[in-house]
N, CA, C and O atoms as CSV, one atom per row, in Angstrom:
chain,resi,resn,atom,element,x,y,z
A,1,UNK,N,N,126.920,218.164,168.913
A,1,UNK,CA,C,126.755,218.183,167.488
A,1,UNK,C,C,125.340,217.717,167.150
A,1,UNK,O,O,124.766,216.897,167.868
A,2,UNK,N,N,124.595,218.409,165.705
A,2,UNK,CA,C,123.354,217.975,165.973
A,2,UNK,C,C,123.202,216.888,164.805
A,2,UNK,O,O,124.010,216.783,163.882
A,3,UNK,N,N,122.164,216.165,164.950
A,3,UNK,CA,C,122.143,214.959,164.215
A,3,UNK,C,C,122.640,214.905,162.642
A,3,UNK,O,O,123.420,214.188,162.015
A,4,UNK,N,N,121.459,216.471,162.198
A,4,UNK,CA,C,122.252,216.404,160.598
A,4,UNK,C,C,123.421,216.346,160.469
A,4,UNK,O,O,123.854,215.716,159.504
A,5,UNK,N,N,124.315,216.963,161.366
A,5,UNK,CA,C,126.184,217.072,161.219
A,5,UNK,C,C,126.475,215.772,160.938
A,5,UNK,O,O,126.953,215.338,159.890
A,6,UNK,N,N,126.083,215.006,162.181
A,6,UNK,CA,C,126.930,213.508,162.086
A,6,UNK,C,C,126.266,212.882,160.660
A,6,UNK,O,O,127.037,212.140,160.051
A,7,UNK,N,N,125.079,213.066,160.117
A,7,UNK,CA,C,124.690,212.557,158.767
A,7,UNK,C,C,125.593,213.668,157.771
A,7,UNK,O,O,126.004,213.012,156.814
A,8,UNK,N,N,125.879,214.584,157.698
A,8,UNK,CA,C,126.287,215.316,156.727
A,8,UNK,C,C,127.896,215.177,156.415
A,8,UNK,O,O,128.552,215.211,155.374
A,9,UNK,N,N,128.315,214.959,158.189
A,9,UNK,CA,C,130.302,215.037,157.899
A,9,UNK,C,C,130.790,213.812,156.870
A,9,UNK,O,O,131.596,213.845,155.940
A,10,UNK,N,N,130.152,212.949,157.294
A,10,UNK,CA,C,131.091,211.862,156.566
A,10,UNK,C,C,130.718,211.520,154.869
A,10,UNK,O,O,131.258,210.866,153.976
A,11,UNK,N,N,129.405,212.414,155.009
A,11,UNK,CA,C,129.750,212.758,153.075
A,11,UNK,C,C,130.671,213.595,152.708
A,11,UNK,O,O,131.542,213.247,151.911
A,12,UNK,N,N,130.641,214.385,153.042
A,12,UNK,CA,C,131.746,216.087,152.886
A,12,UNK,C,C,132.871,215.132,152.826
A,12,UNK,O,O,133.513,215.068,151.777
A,13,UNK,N,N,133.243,214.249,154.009
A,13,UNK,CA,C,134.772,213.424,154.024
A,13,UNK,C,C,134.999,212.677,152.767
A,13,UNK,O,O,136.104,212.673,152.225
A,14,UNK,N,N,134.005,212.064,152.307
A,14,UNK,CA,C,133.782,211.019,151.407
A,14,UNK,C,C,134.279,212.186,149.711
A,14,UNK,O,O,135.122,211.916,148.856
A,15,UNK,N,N,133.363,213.419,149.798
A,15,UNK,CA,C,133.827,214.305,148.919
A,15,UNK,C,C,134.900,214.692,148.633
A,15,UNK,O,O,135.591,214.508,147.631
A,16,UNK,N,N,135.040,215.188,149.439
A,16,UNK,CA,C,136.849,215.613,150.067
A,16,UNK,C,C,137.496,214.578,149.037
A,16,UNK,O,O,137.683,214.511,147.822
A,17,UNK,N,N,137.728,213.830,150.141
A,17,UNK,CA,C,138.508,212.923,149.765
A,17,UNK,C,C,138.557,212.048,148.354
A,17,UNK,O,O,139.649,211.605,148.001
A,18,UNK,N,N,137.428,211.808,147.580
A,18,UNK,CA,C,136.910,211.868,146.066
A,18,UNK,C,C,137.640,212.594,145.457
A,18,UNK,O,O,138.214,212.090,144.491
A,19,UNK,N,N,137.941,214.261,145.825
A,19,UNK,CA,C,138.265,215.281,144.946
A,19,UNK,C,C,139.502,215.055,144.458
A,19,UNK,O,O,139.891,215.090,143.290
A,20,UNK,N,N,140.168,214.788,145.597
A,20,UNK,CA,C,141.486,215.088,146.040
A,20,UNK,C,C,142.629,213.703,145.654
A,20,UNK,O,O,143.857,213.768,145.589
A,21,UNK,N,N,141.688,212.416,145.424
A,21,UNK,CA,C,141.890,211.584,144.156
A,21,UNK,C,C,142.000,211.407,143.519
A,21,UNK,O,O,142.845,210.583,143.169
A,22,UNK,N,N,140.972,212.244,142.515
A,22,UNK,CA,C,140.611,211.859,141.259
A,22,UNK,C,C,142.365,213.027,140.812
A,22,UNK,O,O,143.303,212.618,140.127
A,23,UNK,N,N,142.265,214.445,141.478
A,23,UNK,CA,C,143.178,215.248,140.738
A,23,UNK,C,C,144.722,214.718,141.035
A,23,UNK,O,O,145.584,215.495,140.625
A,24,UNK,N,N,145.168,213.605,141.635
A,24,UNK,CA,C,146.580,213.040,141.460
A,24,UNK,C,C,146.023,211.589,140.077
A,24,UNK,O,O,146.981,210.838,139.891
A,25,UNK,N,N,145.402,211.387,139.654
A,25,UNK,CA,C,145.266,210.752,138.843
A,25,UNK,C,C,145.467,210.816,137.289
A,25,UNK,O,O,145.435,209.885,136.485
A,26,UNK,N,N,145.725,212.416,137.026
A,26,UNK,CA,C,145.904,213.165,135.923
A,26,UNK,C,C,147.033,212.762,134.999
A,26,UNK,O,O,148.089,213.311,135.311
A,27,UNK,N,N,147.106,212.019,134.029
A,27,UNK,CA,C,148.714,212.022,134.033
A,27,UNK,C,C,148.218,211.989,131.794
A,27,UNK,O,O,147.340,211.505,131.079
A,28,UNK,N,N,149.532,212.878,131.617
A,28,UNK,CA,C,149.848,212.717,129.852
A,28,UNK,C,C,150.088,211.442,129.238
A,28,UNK,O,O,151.031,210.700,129.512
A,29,UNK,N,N,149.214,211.230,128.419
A,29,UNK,CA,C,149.717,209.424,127.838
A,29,UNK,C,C,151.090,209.337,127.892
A,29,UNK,O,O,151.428,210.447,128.302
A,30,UNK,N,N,151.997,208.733,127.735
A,30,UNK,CA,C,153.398,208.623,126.898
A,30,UNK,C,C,154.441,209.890,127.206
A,30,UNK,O,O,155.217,210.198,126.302
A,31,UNK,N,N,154.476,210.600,128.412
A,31,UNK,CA,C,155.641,211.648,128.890
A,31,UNK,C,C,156.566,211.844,127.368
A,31,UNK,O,O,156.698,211.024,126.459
A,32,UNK,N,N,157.265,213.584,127.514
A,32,UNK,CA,C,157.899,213.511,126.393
A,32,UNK,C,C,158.841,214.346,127.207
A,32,UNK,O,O,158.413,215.209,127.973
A,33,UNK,N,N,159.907,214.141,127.076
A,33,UNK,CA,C,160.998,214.812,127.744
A,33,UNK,C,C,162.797,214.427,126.585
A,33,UNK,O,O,163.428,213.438,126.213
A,34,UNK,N,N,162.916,216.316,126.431
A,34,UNK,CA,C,164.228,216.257,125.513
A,34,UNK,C,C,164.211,215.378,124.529
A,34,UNK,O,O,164.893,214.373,124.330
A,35,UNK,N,N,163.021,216.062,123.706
A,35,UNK,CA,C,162.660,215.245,122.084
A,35,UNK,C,C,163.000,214.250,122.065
A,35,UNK,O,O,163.685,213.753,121.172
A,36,UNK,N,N,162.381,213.410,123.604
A,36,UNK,CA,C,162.078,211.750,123.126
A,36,UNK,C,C,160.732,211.444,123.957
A,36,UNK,O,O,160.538,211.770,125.128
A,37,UNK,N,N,159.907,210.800,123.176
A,37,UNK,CA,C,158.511,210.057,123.432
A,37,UNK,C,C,158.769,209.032,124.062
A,37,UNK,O,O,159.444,208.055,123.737
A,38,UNK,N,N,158.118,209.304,125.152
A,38,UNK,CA,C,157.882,207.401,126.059
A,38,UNK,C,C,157.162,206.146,125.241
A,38,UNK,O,O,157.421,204.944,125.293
A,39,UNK,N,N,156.208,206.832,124.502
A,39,UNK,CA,C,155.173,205.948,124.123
A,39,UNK,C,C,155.478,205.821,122.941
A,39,UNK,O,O,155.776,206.784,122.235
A,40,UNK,N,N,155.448,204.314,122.437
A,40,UNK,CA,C,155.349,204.288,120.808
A,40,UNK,C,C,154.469,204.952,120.081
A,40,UNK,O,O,153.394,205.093,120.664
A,41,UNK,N,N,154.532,205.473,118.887
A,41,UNK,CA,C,153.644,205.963,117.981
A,41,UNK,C,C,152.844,204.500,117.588
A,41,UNK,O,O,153.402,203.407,117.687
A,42,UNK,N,N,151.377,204.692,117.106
A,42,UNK,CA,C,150.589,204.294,117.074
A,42,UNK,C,C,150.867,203.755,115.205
A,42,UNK,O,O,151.466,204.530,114.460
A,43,UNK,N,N,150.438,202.623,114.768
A,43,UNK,CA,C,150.539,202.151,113.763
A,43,UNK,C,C,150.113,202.894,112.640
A,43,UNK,O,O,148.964,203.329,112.718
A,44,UNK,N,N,150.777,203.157,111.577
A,44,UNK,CA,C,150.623,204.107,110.577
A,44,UNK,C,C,148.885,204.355,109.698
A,44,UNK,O,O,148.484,203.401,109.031
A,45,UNK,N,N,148.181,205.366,109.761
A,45,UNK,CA,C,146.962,205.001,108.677
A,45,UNK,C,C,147.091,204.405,107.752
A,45,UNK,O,O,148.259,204.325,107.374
A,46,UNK,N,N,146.007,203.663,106.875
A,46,UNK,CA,C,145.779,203.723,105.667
A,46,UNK,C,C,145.267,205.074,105.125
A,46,UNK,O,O,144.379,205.679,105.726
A,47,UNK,N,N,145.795,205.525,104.047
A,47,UNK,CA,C,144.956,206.896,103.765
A,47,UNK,C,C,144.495,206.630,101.632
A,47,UNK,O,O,145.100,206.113,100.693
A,48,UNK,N,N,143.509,207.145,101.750
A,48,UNK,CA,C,142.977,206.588,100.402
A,48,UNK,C,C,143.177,208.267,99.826
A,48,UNK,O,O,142.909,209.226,100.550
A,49,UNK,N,N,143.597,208.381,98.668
A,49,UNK,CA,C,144.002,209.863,98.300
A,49,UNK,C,C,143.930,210.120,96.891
A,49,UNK,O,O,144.372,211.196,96.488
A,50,UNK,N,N,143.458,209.328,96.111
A,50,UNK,CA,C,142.720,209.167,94.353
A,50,UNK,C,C,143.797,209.987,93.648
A,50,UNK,O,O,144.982,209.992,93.984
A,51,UNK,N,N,143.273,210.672,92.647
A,51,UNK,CA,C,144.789,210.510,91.643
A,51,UNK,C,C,145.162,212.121,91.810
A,51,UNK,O,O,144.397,212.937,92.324
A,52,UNK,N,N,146.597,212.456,91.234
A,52,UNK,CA,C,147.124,213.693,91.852
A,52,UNK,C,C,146.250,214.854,91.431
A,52,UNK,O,O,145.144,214.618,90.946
A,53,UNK,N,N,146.635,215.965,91.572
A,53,UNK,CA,C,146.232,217.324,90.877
A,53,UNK,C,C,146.783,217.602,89.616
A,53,UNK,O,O,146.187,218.068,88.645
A,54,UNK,N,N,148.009,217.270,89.704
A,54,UNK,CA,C,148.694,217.656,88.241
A,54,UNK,C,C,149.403,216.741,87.770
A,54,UNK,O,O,149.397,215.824,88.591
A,55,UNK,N,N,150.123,216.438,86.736
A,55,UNK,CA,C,150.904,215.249,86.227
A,55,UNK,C,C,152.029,215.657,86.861
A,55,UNK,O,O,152.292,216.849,87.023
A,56,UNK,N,N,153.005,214.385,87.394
A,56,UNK,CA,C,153.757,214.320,87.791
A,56,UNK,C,C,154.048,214.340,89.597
A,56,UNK,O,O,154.988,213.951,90.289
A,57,UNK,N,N,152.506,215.110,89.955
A,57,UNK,CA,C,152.864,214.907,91.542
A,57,UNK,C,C,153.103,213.764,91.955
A,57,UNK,O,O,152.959,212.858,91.134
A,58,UNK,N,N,153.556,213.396,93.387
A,58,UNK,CA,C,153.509,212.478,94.118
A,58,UNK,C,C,152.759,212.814,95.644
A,58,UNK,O,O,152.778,213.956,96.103
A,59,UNK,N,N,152.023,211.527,96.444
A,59,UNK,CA,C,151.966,211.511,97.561
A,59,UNK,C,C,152.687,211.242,98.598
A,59,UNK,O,O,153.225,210.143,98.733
A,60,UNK,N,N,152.821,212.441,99.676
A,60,UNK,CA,C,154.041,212.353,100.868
A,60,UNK,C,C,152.553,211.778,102.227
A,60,UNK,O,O,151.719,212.368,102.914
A,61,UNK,N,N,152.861,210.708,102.046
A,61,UNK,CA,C,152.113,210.280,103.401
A,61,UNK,C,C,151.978,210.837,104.961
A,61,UNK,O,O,152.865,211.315,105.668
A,62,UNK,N,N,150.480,210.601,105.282
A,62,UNK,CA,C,150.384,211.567,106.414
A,62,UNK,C,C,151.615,211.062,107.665
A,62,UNK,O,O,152.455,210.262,107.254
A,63,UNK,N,N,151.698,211.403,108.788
A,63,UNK,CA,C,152.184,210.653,110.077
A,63,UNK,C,C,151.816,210.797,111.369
A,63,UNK,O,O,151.100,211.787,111.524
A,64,UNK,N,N,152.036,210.182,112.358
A,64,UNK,CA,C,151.801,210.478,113.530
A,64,UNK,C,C,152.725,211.743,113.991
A,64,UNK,O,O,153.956,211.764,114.014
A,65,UNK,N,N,151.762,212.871,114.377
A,65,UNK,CA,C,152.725,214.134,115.659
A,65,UNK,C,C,152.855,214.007,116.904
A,65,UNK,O,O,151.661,214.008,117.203
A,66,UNK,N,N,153.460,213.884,117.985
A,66,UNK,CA,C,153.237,214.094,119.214
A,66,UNK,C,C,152.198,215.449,119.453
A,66,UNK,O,O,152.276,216.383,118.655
A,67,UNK,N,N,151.451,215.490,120.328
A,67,UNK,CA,C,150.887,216.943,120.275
A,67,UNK,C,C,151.107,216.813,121.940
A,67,UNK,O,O,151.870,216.075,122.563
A,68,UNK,N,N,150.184,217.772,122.396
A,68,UNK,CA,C,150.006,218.592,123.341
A,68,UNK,C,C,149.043,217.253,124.604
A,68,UNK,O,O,149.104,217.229,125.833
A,69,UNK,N,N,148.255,216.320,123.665
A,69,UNK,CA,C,147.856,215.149,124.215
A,69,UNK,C,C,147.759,214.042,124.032
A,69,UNK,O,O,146.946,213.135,124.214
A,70,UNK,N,N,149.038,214.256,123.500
A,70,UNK,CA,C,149.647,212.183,122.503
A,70,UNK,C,C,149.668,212.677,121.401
A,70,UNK,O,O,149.740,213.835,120.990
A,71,UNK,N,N,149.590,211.555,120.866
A,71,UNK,CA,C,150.098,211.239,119.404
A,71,UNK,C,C,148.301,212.268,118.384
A,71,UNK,O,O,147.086,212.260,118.580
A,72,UNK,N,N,149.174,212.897,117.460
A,72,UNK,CA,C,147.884,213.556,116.313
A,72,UNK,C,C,148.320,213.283,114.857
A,72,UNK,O,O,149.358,213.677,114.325
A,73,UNK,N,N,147.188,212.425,114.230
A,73,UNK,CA,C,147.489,212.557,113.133
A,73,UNK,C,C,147.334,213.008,111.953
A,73,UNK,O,O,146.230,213.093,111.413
A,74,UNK,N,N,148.798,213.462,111.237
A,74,UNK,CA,C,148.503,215.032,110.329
A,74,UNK,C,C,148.471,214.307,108.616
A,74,UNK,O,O,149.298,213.643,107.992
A,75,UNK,N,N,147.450,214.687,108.368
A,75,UNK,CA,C,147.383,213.872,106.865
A,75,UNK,C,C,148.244,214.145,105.989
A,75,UNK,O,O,148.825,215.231,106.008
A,76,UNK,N,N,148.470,213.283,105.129
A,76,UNK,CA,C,149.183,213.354,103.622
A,76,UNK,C,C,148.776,214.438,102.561
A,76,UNK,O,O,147.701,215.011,102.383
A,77,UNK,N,N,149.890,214.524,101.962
A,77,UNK,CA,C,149.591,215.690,100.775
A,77,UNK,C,C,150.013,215.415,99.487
A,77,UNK,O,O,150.667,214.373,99.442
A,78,UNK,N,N,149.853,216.061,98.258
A,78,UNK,CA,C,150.024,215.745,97.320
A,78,UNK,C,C,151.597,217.502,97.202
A,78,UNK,O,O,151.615,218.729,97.300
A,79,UNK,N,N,152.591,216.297,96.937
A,79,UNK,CA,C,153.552,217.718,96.425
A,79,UNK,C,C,153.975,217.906,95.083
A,79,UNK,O,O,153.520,217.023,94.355
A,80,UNK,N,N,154.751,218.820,94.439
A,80,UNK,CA,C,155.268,218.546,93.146
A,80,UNK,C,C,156.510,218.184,92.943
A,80,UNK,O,O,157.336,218.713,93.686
A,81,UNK,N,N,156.840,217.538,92.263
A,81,UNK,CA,C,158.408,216.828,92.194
A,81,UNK,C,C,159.311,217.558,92.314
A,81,UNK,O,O,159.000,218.734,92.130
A,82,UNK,N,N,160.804,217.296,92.659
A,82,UNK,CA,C,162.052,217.988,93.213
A,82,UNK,C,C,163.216,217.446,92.118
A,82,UNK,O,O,164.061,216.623,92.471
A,83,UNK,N,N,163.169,217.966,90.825
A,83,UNK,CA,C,164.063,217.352,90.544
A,83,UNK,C,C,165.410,217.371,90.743
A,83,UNK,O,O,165.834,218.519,90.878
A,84,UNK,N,N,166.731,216.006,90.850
A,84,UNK,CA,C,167.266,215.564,91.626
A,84,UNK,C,C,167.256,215.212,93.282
A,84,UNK,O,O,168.190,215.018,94.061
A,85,UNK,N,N,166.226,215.213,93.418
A,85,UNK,CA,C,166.089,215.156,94.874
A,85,UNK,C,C,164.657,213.419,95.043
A,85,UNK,O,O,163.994,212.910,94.139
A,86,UNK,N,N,164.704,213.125,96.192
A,86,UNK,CA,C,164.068,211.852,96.478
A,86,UNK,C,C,163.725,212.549,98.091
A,86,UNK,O,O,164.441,213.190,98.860
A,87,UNK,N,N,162.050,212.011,98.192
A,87,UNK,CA,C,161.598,212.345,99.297
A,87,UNK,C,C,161.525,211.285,100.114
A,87,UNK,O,O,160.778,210.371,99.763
A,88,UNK,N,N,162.328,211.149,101.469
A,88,UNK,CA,C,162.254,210.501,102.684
A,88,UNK,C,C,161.365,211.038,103.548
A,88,UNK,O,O,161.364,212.152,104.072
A,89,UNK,N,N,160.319,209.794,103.681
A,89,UNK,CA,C,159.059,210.206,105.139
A,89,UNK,C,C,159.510,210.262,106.306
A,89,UNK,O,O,160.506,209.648,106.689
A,90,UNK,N,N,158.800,211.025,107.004
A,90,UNK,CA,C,158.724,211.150,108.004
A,90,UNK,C,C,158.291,209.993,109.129
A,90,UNK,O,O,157.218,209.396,109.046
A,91,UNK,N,N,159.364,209.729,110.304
A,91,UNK,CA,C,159.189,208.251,110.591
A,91,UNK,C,C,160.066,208.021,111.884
A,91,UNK,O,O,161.290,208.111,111.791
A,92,UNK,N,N,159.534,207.763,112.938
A,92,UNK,CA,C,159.848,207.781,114.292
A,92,UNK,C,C,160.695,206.391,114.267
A,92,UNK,O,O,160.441,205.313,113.730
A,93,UNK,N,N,161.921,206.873,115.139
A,93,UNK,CA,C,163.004,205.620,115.543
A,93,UNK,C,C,163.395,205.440,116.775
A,93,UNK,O,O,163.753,206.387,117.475
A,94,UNK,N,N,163.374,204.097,117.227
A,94,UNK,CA,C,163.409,203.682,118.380
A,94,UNK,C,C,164.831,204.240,119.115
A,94,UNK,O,O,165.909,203.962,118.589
A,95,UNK,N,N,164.790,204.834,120.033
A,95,UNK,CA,C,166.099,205.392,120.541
A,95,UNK,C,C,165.572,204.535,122.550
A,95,UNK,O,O,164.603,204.043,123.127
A,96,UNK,N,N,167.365,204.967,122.860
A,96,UNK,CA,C,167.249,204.213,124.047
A,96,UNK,C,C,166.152,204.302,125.020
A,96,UNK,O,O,165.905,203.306,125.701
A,97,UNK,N,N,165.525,205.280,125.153
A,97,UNK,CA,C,164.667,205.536,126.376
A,97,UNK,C,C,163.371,206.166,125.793
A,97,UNK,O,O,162.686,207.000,126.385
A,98,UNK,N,N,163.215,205.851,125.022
A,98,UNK,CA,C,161.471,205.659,123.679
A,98,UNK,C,C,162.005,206.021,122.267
A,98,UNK,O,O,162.934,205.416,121.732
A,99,UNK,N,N,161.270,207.166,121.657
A,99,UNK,CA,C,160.849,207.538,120.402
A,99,UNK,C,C,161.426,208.489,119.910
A,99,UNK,O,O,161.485,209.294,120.839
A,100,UNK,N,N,161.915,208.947,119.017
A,100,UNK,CA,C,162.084,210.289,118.365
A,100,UNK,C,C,161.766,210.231,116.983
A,100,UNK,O,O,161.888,209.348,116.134
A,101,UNK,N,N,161.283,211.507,116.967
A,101,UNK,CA,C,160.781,211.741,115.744
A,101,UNK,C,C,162.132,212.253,114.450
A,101,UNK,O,O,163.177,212.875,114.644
A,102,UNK,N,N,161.519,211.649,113.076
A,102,UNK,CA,C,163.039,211.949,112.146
A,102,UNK,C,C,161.685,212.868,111.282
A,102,UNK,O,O,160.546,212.486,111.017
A,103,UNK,N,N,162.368,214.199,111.002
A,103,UNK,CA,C,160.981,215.019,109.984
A,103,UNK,C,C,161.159,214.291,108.355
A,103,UNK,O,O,162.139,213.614,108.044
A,104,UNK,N,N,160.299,214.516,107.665
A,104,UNK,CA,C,160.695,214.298,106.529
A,104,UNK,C,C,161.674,215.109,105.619
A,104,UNK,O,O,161.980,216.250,105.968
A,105,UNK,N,N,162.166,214.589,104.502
A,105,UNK,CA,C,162.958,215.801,103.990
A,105,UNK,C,C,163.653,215.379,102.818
A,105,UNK,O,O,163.666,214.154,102.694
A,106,UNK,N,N,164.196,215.979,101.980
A,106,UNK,CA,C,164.367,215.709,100.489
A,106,UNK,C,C,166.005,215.500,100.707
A,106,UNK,O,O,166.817,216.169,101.347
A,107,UNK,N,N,166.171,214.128,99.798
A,107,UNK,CA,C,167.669,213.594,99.831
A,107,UNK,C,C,167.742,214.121,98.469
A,107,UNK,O,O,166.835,214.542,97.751
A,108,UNK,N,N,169.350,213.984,98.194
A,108,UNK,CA,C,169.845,214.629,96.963
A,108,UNK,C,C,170.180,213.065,96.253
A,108,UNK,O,O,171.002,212.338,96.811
A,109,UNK,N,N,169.596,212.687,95.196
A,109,UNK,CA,C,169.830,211.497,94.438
A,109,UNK,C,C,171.482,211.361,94.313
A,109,UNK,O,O,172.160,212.387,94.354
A,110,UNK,N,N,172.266,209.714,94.121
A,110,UNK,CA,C,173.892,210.226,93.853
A,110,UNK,C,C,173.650,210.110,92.579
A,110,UNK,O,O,172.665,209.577,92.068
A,111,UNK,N,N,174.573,210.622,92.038
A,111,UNK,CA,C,174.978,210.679,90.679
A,111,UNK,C,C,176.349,210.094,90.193
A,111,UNK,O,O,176.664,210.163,89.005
């Protein structure tokens, strides 16, 4: 073997073996398996959102999404009222083995 080899192999090894590290190291924050999150959702924004568009709207606050690489968060909107109806946010609950998400959605007031 000629000298450069023995200087050259044990970088190539050193490479190698670098590569072949780093790619078992890959891993998704917070696994999500059968609409439940490992990872807690991240503490809610403050969101500053000044006064409505029209009289009578209200603001439905943004929330945390799971996405494709953790948690994304999708801002708040301004909607128009439902009458008889009351809007429940959207708001992740602790279930046995992490997170699930509850969507938001309009309750029917009792009467």
């Amino acid at each position: 073997m000629s000298n450069f080899s023995l200087r050259v192999l044990p970088l190539l090894a050193a490479l190698s073996l670098t590569v072949v590290l780093t790619g078992c190291v890959v891993a998704r924050p917070g696994p999500y398996r059968a609409g439940i999150v490992l990872a807690a959702p991240p503490a809610t924004r403050v969101e500053y959102y000044g006064a409505p568009p029209y009289p009578g709207y209200f603001w439905i606050a943004g929330f945390w999404r799971w996405g494709p690489r953790g948690y994304v968060w999708v801002r708040g909107r301004w909607s128009p009222p439902r009458p008889g109806y009351r809007w429940v946010p959207r708001h992740w609950v602790h279930v046995r083995h992490g997170w699930r998400a509850v969507g938001g959605y309009w309750r029917p007031l009792r009467r």
